[in-house]
C-alpha positions in Angstrom: -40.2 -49.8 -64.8 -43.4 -49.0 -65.8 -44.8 -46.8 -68.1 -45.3 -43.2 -66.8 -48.7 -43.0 -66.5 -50.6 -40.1 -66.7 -51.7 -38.5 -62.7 -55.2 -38.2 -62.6 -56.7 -34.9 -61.3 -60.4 -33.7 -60.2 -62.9 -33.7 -62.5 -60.6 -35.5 -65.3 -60.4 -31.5 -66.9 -56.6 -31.7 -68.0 -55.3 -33.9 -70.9 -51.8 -35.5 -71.0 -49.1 -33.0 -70.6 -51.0 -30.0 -68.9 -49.5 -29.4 -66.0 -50.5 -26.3 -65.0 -53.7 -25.6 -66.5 -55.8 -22.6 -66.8 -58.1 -22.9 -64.6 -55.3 -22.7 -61.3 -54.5 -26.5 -61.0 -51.1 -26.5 -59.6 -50.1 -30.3 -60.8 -53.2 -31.8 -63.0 -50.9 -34.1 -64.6 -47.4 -35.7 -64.9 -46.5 -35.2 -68.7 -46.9 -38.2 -70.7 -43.6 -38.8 -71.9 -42.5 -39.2 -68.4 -40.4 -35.7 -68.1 -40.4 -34.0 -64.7 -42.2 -30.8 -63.5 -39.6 -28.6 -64.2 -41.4 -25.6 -62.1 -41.5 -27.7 -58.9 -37.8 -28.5 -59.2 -36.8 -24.8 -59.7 -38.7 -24.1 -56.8 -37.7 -26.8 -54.5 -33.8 -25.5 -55.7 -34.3 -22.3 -54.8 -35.4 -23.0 -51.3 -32.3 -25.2 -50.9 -30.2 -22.2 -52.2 -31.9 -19.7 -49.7 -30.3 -21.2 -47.5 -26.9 -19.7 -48.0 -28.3 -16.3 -47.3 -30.6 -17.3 -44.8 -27.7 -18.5 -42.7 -25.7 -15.5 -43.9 -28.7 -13.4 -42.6 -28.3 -15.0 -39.3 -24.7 -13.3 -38.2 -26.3 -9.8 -38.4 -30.0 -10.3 -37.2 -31.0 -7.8 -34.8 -31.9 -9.6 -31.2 -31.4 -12.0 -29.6 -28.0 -14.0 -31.5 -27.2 -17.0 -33.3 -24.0 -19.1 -32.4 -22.2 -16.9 -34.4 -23.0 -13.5 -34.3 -21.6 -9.8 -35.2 -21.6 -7.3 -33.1 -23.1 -5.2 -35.7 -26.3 -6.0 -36.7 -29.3 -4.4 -38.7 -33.2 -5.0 -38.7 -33.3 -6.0 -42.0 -31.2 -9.5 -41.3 -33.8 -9.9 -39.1 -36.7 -9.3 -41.1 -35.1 -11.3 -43.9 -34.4 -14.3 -41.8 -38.3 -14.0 -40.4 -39.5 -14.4 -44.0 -37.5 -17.2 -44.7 -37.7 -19.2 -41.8 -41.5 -19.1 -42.0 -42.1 -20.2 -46.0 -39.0 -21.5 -47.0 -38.6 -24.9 -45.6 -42.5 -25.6 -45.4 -42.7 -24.6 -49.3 -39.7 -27.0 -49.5 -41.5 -29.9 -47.9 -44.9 -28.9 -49.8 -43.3 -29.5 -52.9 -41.3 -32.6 -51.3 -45.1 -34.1 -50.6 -46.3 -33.5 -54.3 -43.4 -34.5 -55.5 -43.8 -38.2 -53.3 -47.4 -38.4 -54.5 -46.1 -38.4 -58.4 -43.9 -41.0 -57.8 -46.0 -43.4 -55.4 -48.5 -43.5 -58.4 -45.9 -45.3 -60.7 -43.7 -47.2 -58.2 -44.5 -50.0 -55.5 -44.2 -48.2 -52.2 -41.8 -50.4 -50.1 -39.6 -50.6 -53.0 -39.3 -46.9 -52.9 -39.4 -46.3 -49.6 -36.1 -48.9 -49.1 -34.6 -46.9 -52.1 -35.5 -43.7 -50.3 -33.7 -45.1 -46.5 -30.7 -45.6 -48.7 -30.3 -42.2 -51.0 -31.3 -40.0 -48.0 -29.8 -42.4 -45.2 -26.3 -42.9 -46.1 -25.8 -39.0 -47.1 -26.9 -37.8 -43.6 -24.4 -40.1 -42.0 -22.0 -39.3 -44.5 -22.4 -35.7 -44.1 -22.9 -35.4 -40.2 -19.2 -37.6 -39.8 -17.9 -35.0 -42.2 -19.8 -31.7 -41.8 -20.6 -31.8 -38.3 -16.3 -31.4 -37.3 -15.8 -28.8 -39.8 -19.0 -26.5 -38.3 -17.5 -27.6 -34.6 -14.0 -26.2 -35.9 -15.3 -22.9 -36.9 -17.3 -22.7 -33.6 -14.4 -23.4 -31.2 -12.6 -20.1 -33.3 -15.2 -17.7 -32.2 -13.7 -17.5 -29.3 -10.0 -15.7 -30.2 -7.8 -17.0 -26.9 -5.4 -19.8 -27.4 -7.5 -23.5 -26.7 -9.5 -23.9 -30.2 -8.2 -27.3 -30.7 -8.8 -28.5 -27.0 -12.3 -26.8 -27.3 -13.0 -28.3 -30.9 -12.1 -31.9 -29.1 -14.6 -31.6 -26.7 -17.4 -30.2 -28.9 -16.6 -33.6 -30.7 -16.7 -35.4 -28.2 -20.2 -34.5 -27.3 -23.2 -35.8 -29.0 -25.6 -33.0 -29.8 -27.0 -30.3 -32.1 -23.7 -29.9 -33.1 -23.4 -32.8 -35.4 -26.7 -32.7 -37.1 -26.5 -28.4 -37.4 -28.5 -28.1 -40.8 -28.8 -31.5 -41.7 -32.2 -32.4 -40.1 -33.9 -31.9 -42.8 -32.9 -35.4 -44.5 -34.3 -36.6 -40.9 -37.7 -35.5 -41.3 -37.8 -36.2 -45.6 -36.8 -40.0 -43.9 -39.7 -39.6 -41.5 -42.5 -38.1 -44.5 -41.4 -40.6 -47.1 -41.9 -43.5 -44.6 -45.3 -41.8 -43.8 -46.3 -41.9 -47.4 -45.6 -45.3 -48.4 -47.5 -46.3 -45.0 -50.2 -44.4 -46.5 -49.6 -45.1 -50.1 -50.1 -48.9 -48.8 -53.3 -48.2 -46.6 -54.9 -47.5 -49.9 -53.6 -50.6 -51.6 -54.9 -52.7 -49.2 -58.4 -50.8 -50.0 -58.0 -51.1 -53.0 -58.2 -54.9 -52.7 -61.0 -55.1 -51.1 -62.8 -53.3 -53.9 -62.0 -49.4 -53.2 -61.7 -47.0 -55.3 -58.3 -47.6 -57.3 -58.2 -43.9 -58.8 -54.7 -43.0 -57.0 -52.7 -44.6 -54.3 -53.7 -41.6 -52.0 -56.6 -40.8 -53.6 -58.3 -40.3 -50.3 -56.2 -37.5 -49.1 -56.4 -36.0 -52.8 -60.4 -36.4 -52.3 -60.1 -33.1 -50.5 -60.5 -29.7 -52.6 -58.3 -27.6 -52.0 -60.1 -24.0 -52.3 -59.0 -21.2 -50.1 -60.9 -21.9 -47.6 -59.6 -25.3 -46.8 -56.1 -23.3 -46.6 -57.2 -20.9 -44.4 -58.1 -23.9 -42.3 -55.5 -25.4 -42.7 -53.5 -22.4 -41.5 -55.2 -22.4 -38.4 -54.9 -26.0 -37.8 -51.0 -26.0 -38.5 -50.8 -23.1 -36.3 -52.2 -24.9 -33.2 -50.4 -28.5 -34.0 -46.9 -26.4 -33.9 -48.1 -24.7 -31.1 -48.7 -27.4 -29.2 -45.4 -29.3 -30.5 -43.5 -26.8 -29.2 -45.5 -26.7 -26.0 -45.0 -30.0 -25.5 -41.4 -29.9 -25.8 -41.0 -26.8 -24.2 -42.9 -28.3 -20.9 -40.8 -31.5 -21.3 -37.5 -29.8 -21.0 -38.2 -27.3 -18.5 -40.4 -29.1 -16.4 -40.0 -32.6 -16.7 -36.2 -32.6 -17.8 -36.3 -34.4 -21.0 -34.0 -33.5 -23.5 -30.5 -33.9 -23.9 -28.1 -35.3 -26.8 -30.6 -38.1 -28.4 -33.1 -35.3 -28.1 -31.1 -32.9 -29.9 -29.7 -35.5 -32.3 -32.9 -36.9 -33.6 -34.8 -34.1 -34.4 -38.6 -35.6 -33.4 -39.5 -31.8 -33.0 -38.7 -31.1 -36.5 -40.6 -34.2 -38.1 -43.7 -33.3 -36.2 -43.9 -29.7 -37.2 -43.0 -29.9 -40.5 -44.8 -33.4 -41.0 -48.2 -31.3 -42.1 -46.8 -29.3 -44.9 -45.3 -32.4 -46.7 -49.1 -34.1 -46.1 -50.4 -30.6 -47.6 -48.1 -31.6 -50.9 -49.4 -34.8 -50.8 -53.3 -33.2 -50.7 -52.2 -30.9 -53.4 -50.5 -33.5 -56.1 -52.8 -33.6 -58.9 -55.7 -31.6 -57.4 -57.4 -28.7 -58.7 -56.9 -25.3 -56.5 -58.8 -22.0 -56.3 -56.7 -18.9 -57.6 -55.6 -17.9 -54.7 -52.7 -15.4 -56.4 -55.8 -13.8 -57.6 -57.1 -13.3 -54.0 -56.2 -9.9 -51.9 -57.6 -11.0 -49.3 -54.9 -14.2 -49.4 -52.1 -11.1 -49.9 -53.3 -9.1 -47.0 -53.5 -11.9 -44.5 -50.1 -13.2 -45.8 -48.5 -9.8 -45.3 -50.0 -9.1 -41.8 -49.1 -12.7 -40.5 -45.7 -12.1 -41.8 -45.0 -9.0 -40.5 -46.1 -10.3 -37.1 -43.6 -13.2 -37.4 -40.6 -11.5 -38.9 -40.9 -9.4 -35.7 -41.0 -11.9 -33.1 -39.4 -15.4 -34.4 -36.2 -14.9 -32.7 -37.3 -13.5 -29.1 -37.1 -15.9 -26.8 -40.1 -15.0 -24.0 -42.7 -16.8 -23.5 -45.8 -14.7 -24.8 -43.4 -13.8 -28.1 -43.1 -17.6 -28.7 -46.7 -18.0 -28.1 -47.1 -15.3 -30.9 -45.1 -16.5 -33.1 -46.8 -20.0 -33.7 -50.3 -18.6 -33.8 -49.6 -16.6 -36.9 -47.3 -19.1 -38.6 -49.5 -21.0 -39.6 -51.4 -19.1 -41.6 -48.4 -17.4 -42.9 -46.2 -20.5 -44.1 -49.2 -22.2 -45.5 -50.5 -19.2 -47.8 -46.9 -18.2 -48.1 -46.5 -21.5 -49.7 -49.2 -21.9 -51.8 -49.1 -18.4 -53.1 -45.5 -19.3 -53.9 -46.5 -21.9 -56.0 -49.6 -20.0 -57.6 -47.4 -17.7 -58.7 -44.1 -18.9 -60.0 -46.0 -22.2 -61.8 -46.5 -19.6 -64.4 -43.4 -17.4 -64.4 -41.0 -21.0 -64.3 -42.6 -22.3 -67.6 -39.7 -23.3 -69.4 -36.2 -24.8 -69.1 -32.9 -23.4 -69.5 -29.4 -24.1 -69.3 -29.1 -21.9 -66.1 -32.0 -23.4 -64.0 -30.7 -26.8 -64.9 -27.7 -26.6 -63.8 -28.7 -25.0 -60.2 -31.2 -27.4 -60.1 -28.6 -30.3 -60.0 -26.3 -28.6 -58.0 -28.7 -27.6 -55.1 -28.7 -30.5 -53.3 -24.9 -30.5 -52.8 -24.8 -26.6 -52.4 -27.0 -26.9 -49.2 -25.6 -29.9 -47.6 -22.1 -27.9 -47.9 -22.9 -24.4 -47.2 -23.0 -24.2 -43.5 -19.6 -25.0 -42.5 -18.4 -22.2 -44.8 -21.0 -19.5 -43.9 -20.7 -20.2 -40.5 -16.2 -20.2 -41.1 -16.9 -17.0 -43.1 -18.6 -15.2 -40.0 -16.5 -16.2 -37.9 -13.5 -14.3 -39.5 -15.6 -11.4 -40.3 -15.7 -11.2 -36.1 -12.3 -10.3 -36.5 -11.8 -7.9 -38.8 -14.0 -4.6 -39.4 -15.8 -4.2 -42.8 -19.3 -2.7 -43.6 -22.2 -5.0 -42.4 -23.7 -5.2 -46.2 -19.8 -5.8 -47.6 -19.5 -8.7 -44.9 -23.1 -10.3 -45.5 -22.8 -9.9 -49.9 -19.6 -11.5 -49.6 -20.3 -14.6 -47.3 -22.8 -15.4 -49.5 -21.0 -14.8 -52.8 -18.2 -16.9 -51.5 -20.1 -20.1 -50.1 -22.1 -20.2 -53.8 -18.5 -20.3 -55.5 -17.2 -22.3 -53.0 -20.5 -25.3 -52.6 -20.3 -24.8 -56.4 -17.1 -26.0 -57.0 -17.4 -28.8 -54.5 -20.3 -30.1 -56.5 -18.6 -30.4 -59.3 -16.1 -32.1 -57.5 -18.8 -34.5 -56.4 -20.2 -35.5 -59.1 -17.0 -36.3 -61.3 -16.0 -38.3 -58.2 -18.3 -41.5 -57.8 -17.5 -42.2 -54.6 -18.5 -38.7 -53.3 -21.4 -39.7 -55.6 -22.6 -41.9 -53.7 -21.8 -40.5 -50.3 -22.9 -37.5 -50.2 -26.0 -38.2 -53.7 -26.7 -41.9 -52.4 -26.2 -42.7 -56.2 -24.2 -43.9 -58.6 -21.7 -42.0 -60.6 -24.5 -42.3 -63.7 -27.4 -41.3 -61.4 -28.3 -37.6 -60.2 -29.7 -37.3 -56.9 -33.0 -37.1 -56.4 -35.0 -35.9 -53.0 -38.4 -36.6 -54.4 
């Protein structure tokens, strides 16, 4: 492999090794020696490890239900589940995007794009042959008459959402990592006929980022979802498209969450206003939040129409004031973050079975909402914890479930 070479940034302001200057860039540079960007990992883990209480969040949210749900529920589930579903997965593919862009720079794209098929490939059909039964057995329990097995049977037995639950996710990182060596070698082939060779996608990172662009960008995600869902919507309804293949490749998913990973890609080694410094940025975010969190479960019409007009805005800013702020609160590495950093991968592709067998017993028995909801997600941590340990002293399950080696940690960059 080559030598880590240092990612070039607007304006050539940042030396080696700065990569989060003063003056707001969020990456200016890959460090020198080649180490990672410890802040973008910790923050990339944490939105995998939201998950658990996401999910959790899910049982008890006021409105309409989930799968599983309680027949007690509160408005903060609710509230806490709108947040989440609106910033945490776009933040997760943001930083998936910037992430791509680092590593495009040093590496020839179709070599890591057939390196990518295989590490995220052969865990998602790993994982959907053994997750997707064990969610399917906890969903044929929520019903307590005699049958479970004979219903768990024929959930298995049809293809669906069932088998792919949580999982599309490593779908649509399949679907962006092919879109960015495609783009990665677009450039290339510029660059040979005399281009500017500054970065492989130097012509997306052309683009300032200020927060104006954001705001636009906002908007723009707002009506692409929008019309995403619109499209889907019509087709099912109207036209009756749909079905298992629908439902098992998740095209929806790659198409609305395709613009936050090419945001990430934008933002890798660019320069960005300081927008944590904005209130303004704060205002808007809280407003468009509130909004969401209020209507991102309801299932009518105008609601739904509601919903995607102010998520835009509000999973964009959420993300990049996300990242405006904790790039300077994450500055350092420790023992702690390291070690959920490694295991967050594993802790997500595990949880959902376990949260969703957890809420599923709490429908039997009568315990305090908060009580129920601390200890589901106390429990699945422990419990996804323990199984990635398992995983990686196992190098079979290594490579399974990690698409590595035994030697190798899995990566999702």
């Amino acid at each position: 492999m080559n030598k880590p070479q240092t990612f070039r940034n607007a304006g050539g302001r940042h030396g080696a090794g700065r990569a989060a200057g003063a003056d707001g860039a969020i990456i200016a540079a890959r460090l020198a020696d080649g180490s990672r960007l410890h802040f973008l990992d910790t923050i990339r883990a944490a939105a995998m490890l939201l998950g658990i209480p996401f999910h959790a969040a899910l049982i008890y949210a006021a409105g309409p239900s989930w799968f599983v749900s309680s027949d007690v529920s509160h408005v903060a589930y609710s509230y806490f589940g709108g947040i989440s579903s609106g910033v945490r997965m776009p933040l997760f593919f943001c930083v998936a995007g910037m992430l791509s862009a680092i590593v495009l720079e040093q590496r020839d794209p179709r070599a890591w794009l057939r390196k990518r098929f295989f590490r995220l490939g052969l865990p998602l059909l790993a994982a959907t042959l053994l997750i997707g039964p064990a969610v399917m057995l906890a969903k044929a329990n929520i019903d307590p008459s005699p049958g479970a097995f004979d219903r768990w049977i024929a959930l298995m037995s049809t293809p669906g959402k069932d088998w792919v639950g949580h999982l599309w996710f490593l779908q649509v990182l399949i679907g962006c990592s092919a879109l960015a060596a495609v783009l990665a070698l677009l450039k290339g082939r510029g660059d040979s006929q005399g281009e500017d060779a500054s970065s492989k996608l130097g012509f997306l990172q052309s683009i300032r980022p200020t927060l104006g662009f954001f705001l636009l960008a906002g908007v723009a995600v707002s009506l692409w979802r929008l019309g995403v869902n619109g499209v889907f919507y019509f087709g099912e309804t109207r036209l009756g498209l749909g079905g298992w293949l629908h439902e098992t490749v998740r095209l929806e998913a790659l198409l609305e969450y395709t613009p936050y990973f090419i945001i990430g890609l934008i933002l890798a080694g660019r320069p960005i206003m300081k927008s944590g410094k904005t209130a303004a940025a704060w205002a808007l975010l809280a407003v468009c939040g509130a909004v969401y969190a209020s209507v991102w479960m309801t299932p009518e019409v105008p609601a739904r129409v509601m919903k995607y007009i102010v998520l835009g805005p509000f999973s964009v800013l959420g993300s990049i004031l996300v990242l405006d702020v904790l790039r300077g609160v994450i500055s350092r590495r420790s023992a702690v973050t390291d070690y959920f950093v490694r295991a967050s991968y594993n802790v997500y592709l595990f949880h959902y079975p376990i949260v969703v067998g957890l809420g599923v017993y709490f429908l039997r028995i009568d315990l305090p909402i908060h009580l129920e909801f601390v200890t589901i997600v106390m429990v699945t941590l422990l419990v996804t914890l323990a199984i990635d340990a398992i995983i990686r002293r196992t190098a079979l399950l290594e490579l399974l479930f990690n698409g590595v080696l035994q030697e190798k940690r899995f990566s999702i960059r």
